[in-house]
MARLUM-225962 format. One record per residue (C-alpha): residue in one letter; x, y, z. Coordinates in nm, 2 decimals, always signed. Example, Ala and Ser with C-alpha at 12.3 -4.5 7.8 and 13.67 -1.06 7.14 Angstrom:
BEGIN
+---+--------+--------+--------+
| r |     xx |     yy |     zz |
+---+--------+--------+--------+
| A |  +1.23 |  -0.45 |  +0.78 |
| S |  +1.37 |  -0.11 |  +0.71 |
+---+--------+--------+--------+
***
This chain:
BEGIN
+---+--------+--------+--------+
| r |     xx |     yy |     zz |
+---+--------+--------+--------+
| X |  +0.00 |  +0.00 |  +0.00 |
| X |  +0.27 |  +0.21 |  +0.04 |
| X |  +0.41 |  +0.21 |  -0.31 |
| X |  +0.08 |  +0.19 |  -0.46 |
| X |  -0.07 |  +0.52 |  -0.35 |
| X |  -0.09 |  +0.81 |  -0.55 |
| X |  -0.13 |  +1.09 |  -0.25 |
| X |  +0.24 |  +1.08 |  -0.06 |
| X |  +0.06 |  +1.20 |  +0.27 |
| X |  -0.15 |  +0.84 |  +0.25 |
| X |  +0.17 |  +0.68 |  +0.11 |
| X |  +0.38 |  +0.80 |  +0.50 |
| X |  +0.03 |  +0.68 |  +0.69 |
| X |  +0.06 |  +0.36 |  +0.55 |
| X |  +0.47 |  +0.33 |  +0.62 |
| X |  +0.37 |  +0.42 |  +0.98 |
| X |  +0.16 |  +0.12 |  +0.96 |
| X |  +0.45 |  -0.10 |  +0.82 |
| X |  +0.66 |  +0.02 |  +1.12 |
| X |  +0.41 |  -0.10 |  +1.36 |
| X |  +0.36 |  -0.40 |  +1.21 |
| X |  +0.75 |  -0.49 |  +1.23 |
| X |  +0.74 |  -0.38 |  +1.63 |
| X |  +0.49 |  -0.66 |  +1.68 |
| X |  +0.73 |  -0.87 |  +1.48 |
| X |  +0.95 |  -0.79 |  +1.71 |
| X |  +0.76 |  -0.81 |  +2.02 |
| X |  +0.69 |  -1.23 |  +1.88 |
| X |  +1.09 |  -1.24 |  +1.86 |
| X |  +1.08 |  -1.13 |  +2.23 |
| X |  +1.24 |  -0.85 |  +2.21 |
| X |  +1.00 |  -0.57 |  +2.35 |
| X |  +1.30 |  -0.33 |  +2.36 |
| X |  +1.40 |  -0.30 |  +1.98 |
| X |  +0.99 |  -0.32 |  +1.97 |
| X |  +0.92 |  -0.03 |  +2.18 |
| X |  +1.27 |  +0.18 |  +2.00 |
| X |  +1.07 |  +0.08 |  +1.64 |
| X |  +0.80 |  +0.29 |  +1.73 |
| X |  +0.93 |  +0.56 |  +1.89 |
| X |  +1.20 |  +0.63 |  +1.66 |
| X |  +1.06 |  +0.53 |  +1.34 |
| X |  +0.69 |  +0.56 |  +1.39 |
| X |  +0.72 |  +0.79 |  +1.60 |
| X |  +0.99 |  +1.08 |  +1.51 |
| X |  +1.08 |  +1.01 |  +1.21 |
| X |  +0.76 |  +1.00 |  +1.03 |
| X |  +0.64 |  +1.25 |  +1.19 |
| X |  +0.94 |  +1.42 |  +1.06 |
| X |  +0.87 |  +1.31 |  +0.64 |
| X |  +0.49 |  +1.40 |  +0.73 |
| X |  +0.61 |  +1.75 |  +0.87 |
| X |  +0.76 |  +1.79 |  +0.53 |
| X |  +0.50 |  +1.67 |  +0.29 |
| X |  +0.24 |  +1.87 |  +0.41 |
| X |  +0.47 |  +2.18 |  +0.45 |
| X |  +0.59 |  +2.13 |  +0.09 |
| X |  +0.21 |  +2.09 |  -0.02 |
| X |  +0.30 |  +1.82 |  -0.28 |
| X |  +0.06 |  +1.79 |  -0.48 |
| X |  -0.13 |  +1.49 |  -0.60 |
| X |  -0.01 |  +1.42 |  -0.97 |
| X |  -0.31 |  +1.34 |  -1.23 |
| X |  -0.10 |  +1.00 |  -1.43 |
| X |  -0.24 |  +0.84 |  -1.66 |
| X |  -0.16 |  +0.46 |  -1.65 |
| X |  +0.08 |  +0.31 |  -1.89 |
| X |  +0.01 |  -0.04 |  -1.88 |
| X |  -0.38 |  -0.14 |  -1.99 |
| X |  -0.56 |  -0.26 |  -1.73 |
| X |  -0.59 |  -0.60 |  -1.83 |
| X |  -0.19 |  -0.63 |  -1.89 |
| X |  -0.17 |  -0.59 |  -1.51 |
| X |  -0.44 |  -0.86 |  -1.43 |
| X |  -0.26 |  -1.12 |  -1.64 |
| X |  +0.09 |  -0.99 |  -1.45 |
| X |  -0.09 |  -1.05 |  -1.11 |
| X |  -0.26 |  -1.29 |  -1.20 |
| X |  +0.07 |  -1.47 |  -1.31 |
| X |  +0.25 |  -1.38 |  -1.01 |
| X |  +0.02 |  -1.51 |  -0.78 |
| X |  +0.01 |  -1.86 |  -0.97 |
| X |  +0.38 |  -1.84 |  -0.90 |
| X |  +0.39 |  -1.77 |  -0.53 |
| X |  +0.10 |  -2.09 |  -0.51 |
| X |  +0.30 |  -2.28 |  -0.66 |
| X |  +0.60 |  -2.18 |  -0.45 |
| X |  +0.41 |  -2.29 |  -0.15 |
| X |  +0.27 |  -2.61 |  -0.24 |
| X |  +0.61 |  -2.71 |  -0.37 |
| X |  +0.76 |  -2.62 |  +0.01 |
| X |  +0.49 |  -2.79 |  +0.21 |
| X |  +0.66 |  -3.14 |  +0.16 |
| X |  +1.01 |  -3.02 |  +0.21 |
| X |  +1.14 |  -3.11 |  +0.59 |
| X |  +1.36 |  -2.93 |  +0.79 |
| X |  +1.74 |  -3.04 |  +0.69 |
| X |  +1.93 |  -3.15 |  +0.99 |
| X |  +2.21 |  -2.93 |  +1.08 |
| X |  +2.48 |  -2.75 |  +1.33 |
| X |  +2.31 |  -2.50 |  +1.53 |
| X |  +2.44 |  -2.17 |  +1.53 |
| X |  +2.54 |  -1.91 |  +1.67 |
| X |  +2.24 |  -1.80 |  +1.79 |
| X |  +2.09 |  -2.06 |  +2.02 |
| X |  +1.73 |  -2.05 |  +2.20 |
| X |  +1.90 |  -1.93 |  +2.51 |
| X |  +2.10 |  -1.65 |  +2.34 |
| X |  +1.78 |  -1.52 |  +2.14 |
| X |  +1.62 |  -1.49 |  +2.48 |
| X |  +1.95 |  -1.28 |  +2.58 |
| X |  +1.94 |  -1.08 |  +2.25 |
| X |  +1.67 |  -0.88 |  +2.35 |
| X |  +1.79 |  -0.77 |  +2.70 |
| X |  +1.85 |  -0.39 |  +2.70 |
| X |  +2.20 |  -0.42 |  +2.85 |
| X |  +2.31 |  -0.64 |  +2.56 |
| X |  +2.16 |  -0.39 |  +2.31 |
| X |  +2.33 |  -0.09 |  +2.48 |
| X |  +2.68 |  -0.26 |  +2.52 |
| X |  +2.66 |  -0.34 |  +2.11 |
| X |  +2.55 |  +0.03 |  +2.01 |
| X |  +2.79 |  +0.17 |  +2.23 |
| X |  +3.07 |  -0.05 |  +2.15 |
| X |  +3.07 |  -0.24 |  +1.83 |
| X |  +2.79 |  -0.01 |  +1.67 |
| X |  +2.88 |  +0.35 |  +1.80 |
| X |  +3.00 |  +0.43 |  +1.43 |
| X |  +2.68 |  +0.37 |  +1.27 |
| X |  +2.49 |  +0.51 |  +1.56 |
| X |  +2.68 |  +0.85 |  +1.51 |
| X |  +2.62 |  +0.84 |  +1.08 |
| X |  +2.25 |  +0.79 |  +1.22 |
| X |  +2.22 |  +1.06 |  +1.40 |
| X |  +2.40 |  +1.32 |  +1.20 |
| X |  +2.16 |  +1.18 |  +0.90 |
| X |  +1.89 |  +1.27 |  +1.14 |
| X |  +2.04 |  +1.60 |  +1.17 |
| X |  +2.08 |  +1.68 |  +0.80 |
| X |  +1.71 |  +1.57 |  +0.72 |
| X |  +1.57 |  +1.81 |  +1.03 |
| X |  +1.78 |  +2.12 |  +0.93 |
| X |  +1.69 |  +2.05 |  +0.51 |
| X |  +1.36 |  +2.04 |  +0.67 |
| X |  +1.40 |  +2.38 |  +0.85 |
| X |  +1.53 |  +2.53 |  +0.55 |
| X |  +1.24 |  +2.43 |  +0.31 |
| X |  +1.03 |  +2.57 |  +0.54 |
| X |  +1.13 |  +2.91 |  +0.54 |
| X |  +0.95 |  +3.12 |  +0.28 |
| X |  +1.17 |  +3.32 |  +0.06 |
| X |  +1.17 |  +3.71 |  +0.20 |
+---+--------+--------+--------+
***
């Protein structure tokens, strides 16, 4: 739904459903805290943030016209769904393959989402990437600021 609407303010309502979708994903992982840091920071701030900017920009909707007929696109989902069928019926017979377990064990998913393991990574092993983040995050709130500002 996201890619598929025409008006970008519905297009950002509809991300900010994705979001929330993928914090209850991650509330089923057990992991409440990266669930609960999902929708403050991107549900929360930052789309608030590209919403800020669509409706302060006034984009307007664009009148397209459609360039594949109608009944092209039928036979293409039509096609594409015959394919993901057939994807699943061909995986329903297939059992697991034995194998080594890996790093990440039942006991160390459970540890995974503890906040003090999540804090020692971003502050440790992650602190690069967390700084680009936030400097990003800077950039797109003073290009916002700028935009803004009507021309004197």
């Amino acid at each position: 739904m996201v890619i598929t609407r025409r008006n970008p303010l519905h297009s950002a309502l509809f991300l900010i459903l994705n979001f929330l979708c993928i914090a209850v994903l991650f509330l089923l992982l057990n992991s409440q805290f990266i669930a609960i840091v999902q929708v403050m920071i991107y549900a929360g701030a930052i789309m608030m943030l590209v919403i800020f900017v669509i409706m302060l920009l006034s984009v307007e909707e664009e009148e397209r016209r459609r360039k594949i007929p109608v009944s092209l696109a039928q036979v293409i989902g039509v096609v594409l769904v015959l394919m993901l069928l057939a994807q699943l019926v061909g995986g329903v017979g297939v059992q697991a393959l034995p194998g080594e377990q890996g790093e990440f064990t039942p006991e160390r998913m459970a540890q995974v989402g503890d906040i003090k393991v999540v804090a020692g990574l971003l502050f440790t092993k992650f602190l690069f990437p967390f700084e680009i983040a936030s400097i990003l995050l800077l950039v797109g709130i003073i290009g916002a600021v700028i935009l803004s500002k009507k021309e004197r």
